[in-house]
C-alpha positions in Angstrom: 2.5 17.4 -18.6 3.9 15.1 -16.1 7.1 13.9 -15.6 7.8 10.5 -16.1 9.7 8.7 -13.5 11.8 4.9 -13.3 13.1 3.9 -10.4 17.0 4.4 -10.1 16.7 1.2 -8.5 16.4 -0.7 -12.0 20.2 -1.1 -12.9 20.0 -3.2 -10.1 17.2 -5.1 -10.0 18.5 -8.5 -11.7 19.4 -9.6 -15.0 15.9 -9.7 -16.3 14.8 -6.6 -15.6 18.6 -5.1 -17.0 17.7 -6.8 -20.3 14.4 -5.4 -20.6 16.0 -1.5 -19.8 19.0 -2.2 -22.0 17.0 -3.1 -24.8 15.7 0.5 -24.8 11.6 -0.4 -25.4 11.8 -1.8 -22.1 7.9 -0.2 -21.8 6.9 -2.6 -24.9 9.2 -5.7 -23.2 6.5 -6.1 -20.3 3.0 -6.1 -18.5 3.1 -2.9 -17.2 1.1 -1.0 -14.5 0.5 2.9 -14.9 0.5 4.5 -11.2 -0.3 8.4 -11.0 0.8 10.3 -8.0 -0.9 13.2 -5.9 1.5 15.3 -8.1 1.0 14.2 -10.9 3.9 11.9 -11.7 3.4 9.1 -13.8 5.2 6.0 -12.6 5.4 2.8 -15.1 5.4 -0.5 -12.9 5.7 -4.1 -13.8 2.9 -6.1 -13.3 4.5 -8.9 -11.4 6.7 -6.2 -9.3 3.7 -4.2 -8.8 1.7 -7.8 -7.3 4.5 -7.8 -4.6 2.5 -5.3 -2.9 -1.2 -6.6 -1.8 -2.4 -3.1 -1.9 -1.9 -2.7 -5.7 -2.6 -6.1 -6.6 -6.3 -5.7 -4.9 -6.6 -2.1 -6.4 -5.4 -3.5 -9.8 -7.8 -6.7 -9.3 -10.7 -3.7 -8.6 -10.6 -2.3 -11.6 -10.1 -5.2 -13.9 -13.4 -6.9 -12.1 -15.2 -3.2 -13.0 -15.0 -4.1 -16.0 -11.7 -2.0 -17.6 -10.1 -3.0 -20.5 -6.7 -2.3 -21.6 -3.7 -0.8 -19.4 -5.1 -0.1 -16.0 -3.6 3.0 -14.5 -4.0 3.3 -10.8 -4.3 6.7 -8.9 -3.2 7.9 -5.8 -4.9 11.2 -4.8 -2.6 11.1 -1.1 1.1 9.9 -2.0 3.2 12.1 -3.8 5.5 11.5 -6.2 8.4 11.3 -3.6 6.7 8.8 -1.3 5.7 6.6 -4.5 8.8 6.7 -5.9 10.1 5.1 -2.5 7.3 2.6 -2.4 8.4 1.1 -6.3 12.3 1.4 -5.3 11.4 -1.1 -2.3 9.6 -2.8 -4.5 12.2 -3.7 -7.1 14.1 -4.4 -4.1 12.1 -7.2 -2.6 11.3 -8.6 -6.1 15.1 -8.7 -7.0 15.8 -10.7 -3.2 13.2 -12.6 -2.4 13.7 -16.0 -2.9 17.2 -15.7 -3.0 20.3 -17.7 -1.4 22.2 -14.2 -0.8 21.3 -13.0 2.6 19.0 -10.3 1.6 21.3 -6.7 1.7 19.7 -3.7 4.2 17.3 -1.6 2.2 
């Protein structure tokens, strides 16, 4: 069985997203993406994070036009688990800044 990974990145990823983990359900609080690894990891995404990347808003938009119904899960046969979990920590991290007035901190 896979292992089930969220970013360490969340804790600081705005006062939404806190709410959401400190409620405990935060799996149940939003539109979630499911993203398997190379590996086998299983990476739980939101939806409007996961957009910030054109990549995996095209790949998600793929498989909702062919016709799937339900949670989408999106596979990646050549990034591992490591590489992935760098990708979604980056993308916490542009979803928290952008569109900001703070200068936006080094990644």
């Amino acid at each position: 069985l896979a292992q089930v990974r969220v970013p360490p990145c969340w804790a600081a990823c705005g006062p939404r997203v806190r709410a959401m983990v400190d409620k405990g359900s935060a799996l149940e609080t939003f539109d979630w993406i499911k993203i398997i690894s190379a590996d086998g990891h299983e990476f739980f995404l939101d939806k409007h994070v996961a957009f910030e990347c054109e990549a995996l808003k095209a790949a998600y938009e793929t498989k909702r036009q062919m016709g799937h119904q339900g949670r989408i899960e999106l596979k990646y046969e050549d990034i591992t688990g490591r590489i992935m979990q760098k990708v979604i920590e980056y993308l916490y991290y542009k979803y928290k800044w952008t569109d900001t007035r703070q200068p936006m901190p080094e990644f």
